[in-house]
N, C-alpha and C positions, 0 to 999 in steps of 0.2 A: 273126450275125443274131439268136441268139437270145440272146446278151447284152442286145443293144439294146431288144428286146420286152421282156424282165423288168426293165433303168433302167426303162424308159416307166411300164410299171406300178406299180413302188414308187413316182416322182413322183404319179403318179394317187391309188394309194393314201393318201400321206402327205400332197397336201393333201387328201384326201376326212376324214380324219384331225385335221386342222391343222380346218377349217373347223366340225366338227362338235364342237368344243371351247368355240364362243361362244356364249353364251347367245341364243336366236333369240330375234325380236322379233312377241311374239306379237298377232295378230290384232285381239283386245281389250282391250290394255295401253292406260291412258290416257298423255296426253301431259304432262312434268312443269307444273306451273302454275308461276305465279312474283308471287308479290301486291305489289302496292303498300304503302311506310310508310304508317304511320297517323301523323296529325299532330290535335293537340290544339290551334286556334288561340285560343279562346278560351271562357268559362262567360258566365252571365247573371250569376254573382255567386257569389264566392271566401268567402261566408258566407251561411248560408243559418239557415233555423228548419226543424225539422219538419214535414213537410208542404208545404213549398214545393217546386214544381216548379223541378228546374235542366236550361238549355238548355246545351248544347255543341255549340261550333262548330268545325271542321277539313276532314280533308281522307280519303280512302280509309274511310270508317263504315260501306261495305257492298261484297258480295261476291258474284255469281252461283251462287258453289261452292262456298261454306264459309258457316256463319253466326258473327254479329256476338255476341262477348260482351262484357259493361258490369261490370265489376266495382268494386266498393266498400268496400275493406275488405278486399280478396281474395274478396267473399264475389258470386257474380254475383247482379244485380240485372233486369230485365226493362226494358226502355225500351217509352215510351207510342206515341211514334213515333223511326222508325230511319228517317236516309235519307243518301245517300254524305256529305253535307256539314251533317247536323244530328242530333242525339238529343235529345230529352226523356224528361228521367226524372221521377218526382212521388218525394219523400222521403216515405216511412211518418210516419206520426203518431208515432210512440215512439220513430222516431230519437234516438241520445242526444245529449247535449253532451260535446264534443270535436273531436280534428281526426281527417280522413278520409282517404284515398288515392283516385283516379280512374284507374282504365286498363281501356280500349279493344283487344281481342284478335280477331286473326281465324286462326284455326289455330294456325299457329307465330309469327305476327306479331304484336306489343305495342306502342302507343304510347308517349309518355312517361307517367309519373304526375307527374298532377297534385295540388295539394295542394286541400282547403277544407274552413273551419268551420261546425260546426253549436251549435245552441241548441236543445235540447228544449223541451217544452210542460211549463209547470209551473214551478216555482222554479228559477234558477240561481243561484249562490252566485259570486259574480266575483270573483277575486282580481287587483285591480290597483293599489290605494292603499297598501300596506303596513298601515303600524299608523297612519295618519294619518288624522283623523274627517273624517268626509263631512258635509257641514250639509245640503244638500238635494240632488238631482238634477229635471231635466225629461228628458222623454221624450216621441215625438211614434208614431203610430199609422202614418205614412205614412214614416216612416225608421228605419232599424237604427243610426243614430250615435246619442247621447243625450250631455246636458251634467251633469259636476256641479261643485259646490260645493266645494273643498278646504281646512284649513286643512294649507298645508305646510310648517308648524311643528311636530310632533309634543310638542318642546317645554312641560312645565307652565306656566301662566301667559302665553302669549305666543301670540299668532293672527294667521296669515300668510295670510290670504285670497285662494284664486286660483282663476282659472277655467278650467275645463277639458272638452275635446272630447273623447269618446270614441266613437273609431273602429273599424269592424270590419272587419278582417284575415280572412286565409286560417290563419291561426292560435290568432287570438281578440280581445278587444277589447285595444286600444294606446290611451291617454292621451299627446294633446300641449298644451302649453301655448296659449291664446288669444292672438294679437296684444297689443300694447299691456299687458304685463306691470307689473302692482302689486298692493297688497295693499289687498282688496278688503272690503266689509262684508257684501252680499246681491248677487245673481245672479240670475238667472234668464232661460227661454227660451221666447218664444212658438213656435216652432220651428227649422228650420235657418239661419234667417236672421235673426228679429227676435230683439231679447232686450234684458235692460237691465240693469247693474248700478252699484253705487254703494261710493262710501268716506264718507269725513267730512266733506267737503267739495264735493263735487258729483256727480250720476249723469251717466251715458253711456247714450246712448240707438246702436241701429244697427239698418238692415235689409240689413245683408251679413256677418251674422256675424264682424261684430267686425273685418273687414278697416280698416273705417271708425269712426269714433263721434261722435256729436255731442256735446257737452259741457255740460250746467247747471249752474253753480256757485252754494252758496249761501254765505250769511253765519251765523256762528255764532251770531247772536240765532235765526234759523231752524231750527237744529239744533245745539246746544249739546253733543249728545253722542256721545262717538267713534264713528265708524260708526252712525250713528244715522238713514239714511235706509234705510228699509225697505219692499220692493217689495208694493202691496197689488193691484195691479191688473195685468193684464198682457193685449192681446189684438192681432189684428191691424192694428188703427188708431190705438188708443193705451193709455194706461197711466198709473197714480197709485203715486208713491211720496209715502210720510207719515213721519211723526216722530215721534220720543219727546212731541213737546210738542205735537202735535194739529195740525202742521202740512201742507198737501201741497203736491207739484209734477204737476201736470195736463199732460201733452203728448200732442202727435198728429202726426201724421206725420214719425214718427221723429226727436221732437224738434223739428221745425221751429216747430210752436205750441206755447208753452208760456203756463201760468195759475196762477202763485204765490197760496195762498192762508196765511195770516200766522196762526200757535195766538193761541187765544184769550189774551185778556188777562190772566186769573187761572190761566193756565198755571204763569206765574213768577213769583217776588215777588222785588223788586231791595230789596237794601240797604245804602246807602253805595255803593261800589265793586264789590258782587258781585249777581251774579242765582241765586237760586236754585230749583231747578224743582222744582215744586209735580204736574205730573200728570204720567203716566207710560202713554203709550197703547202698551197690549198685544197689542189686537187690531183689527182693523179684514177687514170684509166685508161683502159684498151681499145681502139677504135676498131669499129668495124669495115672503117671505107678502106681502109690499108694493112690492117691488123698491128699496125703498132702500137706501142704504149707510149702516152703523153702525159708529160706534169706542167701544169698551170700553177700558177702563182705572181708574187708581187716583190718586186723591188724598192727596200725602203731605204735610201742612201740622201739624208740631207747635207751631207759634205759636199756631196756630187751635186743635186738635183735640184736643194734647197726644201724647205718645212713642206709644201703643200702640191709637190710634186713625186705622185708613186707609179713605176716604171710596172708594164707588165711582164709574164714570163711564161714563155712557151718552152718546151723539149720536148724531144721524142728519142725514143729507142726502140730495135727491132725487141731487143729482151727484157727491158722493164727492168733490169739493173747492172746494166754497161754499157759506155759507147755512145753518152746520151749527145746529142748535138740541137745546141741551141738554136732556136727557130724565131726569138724574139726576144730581145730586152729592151727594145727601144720605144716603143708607142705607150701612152700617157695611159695611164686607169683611168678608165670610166669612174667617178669618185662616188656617185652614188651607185654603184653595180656592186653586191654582194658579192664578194671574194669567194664561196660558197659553189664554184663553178659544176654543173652537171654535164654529160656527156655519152652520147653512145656512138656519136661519130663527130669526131675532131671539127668538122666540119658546121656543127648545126650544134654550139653552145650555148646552155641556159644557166640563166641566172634571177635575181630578184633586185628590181629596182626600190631599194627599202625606205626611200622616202617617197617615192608616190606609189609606191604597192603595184609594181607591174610585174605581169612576165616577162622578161627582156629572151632575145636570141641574137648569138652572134653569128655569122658564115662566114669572119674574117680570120679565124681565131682571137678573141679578145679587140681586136681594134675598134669594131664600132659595133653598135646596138639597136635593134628594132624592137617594136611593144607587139608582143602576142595576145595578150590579155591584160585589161585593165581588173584589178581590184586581187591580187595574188601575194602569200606573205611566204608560202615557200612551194617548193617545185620537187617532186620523186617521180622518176624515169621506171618505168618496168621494160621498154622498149624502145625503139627509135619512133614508131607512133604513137603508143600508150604512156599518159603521162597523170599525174593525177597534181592538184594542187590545192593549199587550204587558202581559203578565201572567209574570214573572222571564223566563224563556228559552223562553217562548212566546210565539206571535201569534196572537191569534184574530179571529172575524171574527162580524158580523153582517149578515144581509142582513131582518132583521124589526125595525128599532128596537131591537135589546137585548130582547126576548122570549125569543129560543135563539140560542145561542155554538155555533161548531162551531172546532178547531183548525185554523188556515190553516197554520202554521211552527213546527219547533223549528227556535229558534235556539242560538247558540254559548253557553257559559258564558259567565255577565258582559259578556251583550250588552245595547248599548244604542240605542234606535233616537230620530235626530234628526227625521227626517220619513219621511212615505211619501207619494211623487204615482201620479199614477193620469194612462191616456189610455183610450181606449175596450177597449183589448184585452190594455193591459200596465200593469204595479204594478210600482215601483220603491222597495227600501226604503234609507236612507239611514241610514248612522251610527257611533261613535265606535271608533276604530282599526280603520279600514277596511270595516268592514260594510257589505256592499252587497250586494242580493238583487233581481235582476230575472224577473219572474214574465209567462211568454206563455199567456195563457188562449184 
C-alpha cells in the first residue's frame, strides 16, 4: 500500500516538473503578425528631372502595425502621400543626375527594387554620340525625348547625315535611328510629331514622327547644290525650306499644300553648257521690328566685280516665299565678317569677326560693323536681349544686349559648338565630336 502512494506521487511530482519546464504563455505577449509582399506594379515615369514628383503604384504600401519606409538610394525619403495601393514622393530640387534604386519596406518586409533615372537642374553633359559631331538638336518643353542631327560618319571629309530620336530610359537617354533611313542634309522638329528634313534632292515633310513622310522633289536648276535645301521655317501648320540660290518650298499641312517659288534670275549666270551660281544665301529669318522675312547673303561674280570683290545681299518678303524685293546688292562684304549672319530684328545684325574673334553688330543691314565684344568665336540668339557666345572653352551669356557677360559653361578642351536651341525651360548645346549639353532651368 504504501509503495503504491509514493508511484502515485513521483508521477504527480514529475509531471508537476515536466510542465513547469515550458515557457508559459503570458497574459500580454502579442500575437505573431505575419504582413503581406509588397509589390511595385508600376511608376509615373522610370526618368524623371529634379523636382518632379514620382507616383508608385502596387500592392501592400501600408500597414496598421508597423510603418511604411520609402527608400532611395538606400537613403529613406518621406512620401507626400502613403496609401496601401499608391505613394507620391516629390524629388528635392538638387537631386543629382544618375540612376537610382527604389524600395518599399515594412519591418522585415522589402519590395523588389526598382530601377530610375534622373536629370538635375542645371547643365548635363550627355554622353551618347561618341566622337561623332552633332549639327543641331530640337527639344520640346512638354516632352523628355528630344531629336538631333547626326553626322554618322566620324570620318574627315565625308558627311553621313542621319536622324535621330533620343529617348529616355530607366537608365538614361538611348538613341535610335528614324524610320526611312538616308543620308540626310538638315532636320529638324517642330515636336514629337511634326518635323521636316531634306537631302539634295527633295524634303520630307511628316506629322507622325517620321512613321510616315510626304515627299517634294525638286530639280537641280532649283537647288544645284549638295544638300542644299535648308530648313528656315518650322511651325505647327507649316514650314519654308530655301536655298543656296534664294529659292523656297512653302507647304502646309504636312506637305499637302505646297508653293514653289524659283531664285531670282541673276542668282546664276549660264554659260555655254554650264550654270554658275552667282549668290550664296546664308541666312534667312523673320524680323520682329516689321514682321517680315529677310534672306542675307553674298554675291560672288568675278566677271562683274573681279577675284577679291564680294557683293552683299539683302531681301525681304511680307511671306517668306514670294514677292521677294531686293534691298541690297551693292555695298562690298565686310571680308573678315562671317557670312554666318544672326538676327532677331533686321535691324541689329550679328556676326563673327573670324580673324580677330569679335563680336561684330550691324544697324545698317550688312554695310558696316561695330565690335560688341572682344574674344568671341560664335554667337546663338535665344532673344533680341539674350545672347550667349563661346569664347575658347567657355560659354557665356547675356541677358542685357551684350552690356554685362556672366559665364554660363566650361566647356571640354577643343570644344566646338555647332548650334544651341532653346524651348521655354531648357538649352540644348550641339556640337563637334559629340558635344552635347542639356541645361533644365
Amino acid at each position: 500500500m504504501k509503495k503504491t502512494v509514493f508511484l502515485s506521487l513521483l508521477v504527480v511530482v514529475g509531471l508537476f516538473i515536466s510542465c513547469s519546464t515550458e515557457d508559459p504563455i503570458k497574459d500580454d505577449q502579442e500575437p505573431q503578425i505575419k504582413l503581406s509582399p509588397i509589390t511595385i506594379t508600376s511608376l509615373t515615369s522610370d526618368f524623371l528631372y529634379a523636382g518632379e514628383t514620382l507616383e508608385i503604384g502596387g500592392t501592400n504600401f501600408a500597414n496598421k502595425d508597423f510603418p511604411t519606409k520609402i527608400f532611395i538610394n538606400d537613403i529613406e525619403v518621406a512620401p507626400k502621400q502613403l496609401l496601401n495601393t499608391f505613394i507620391q514622393i516629390i524629388l528635392p530640387e538638387n537631386q543629382k543626375t544618375g540612376n537610382n534604386t527604389l524600395k518599399i519596406q515594412i519591418n522585415q518586409v522589402s519590395s523588389q527594387i526598382i530601377n530610375f533615372y534622373t536629370l538635375s537642374k542645371g547643365w548635363n553633359k550627355l554622353e551618347i554620340f561618341g566622337d561623332r559631331d552633332v549639327i543641331n538638336s530640337s527639344l520640346f518643353d512638354d516632352s523628355k525625348t528630344f531629336f538631333s542631327f547626326v553626322d554618322d560618319n566620324p570620318a574627315a571629309n565625308t558627311f553621313n547625315g542621319q536622324c535621330k530620336k533620343i529617348l529616355p530610359s530607366n537608365s538614361g537617354y538611348k538613341e535610335t535611328l528614324i524610320s526611312n533611313a538616308g543620308s540626310y542634309g538638315a532636320f529638324k522638329m517642330f515636336n514629337e510629331k511634326i518635323g521636316v528634313r531634306t537631302n539634295s534632292i527633295a524634303a520630307f515633310y511628316t506629322n507622325n514622327g517620321f512613321e510616315n513622310q510626304n515627299d517634294i522633289v525638286i530639280e537641280r536648276a532649283f537647288s544645284p547644290e549638295i544638300n542644299g535645301l535648308r530648313i528656315a521655317n518650322l511651325d505647327a501648320n507649316s514650314s519654308i525650306v530655301y536655298t543656296l540660290i534664294g529659292s523656297q518650298i512653302y507647304t502646309a499641312n504636312n506637305g499637302q499644300t505646297v508653293i514653289k517659288n524659283n531664285p531670282p534670275t541673276w542668282a546664276t549666270r549660264t554659260n555655254l553648257n554650264s550654270t554658275n551660281v552667282r549668290y550664296s544665301a546664308t541666312s534667312f529669318s523673320k524680323s520682329v521690328s516689321d514682321n517680315k522675312y529677310y534672306q542675307l547673303g553674298l554675291i560672288y561674280d568675278t566677271k562683274t566685280y573681279g577675284t577679291n570683290v564680294v557683293k552683299n545681299v539683302v531681301m525681304e518678303s511680307e511671306t517668306g516665299y514670294s514677292d521677294w524685293a531686293v534691298k541690297d546688292t551693292i555695298s562690298n562684304r565686310e571680308i573678315n565678317i562671317s557670312s554666318n549672319f544672326k538676327f532677331f530684328d533686321i535691324n541689329k545684325i550679328y556676326s563673327i569677326n573670324v580673324i580677330d574673334k569679335k563680336l561684330v553688330e550691324s544697324n545698317d543691314q550688312l554695310k558696316t560693323w561695330k565690335v560688341i565684344k572682344n574674344n568671341a568665336e560664335a554667337i546663338f540668339l535665344r532673344s533680341t536681349t539674350t545672347w550667349y557666345i563661346q569664347s575658347e572653352n567657355k560659354l557665356f551669356v547675356t541677358a542685357d544686349a551684350g552690356v554685362t557677360w556672366n559665364l554660363e559653361l566650361e566647356l571640354p578642351l577643343g570644344a566646338v559648338i555647332n548650334d544651341i536651341s532653346f524651348s521655354k525651360n531648357k538649352i540644348i548645346i550641339s556640337g563637334k565630336k559629340g558635344l552635347l549639353y542639356l541645361k533644365l532651368e
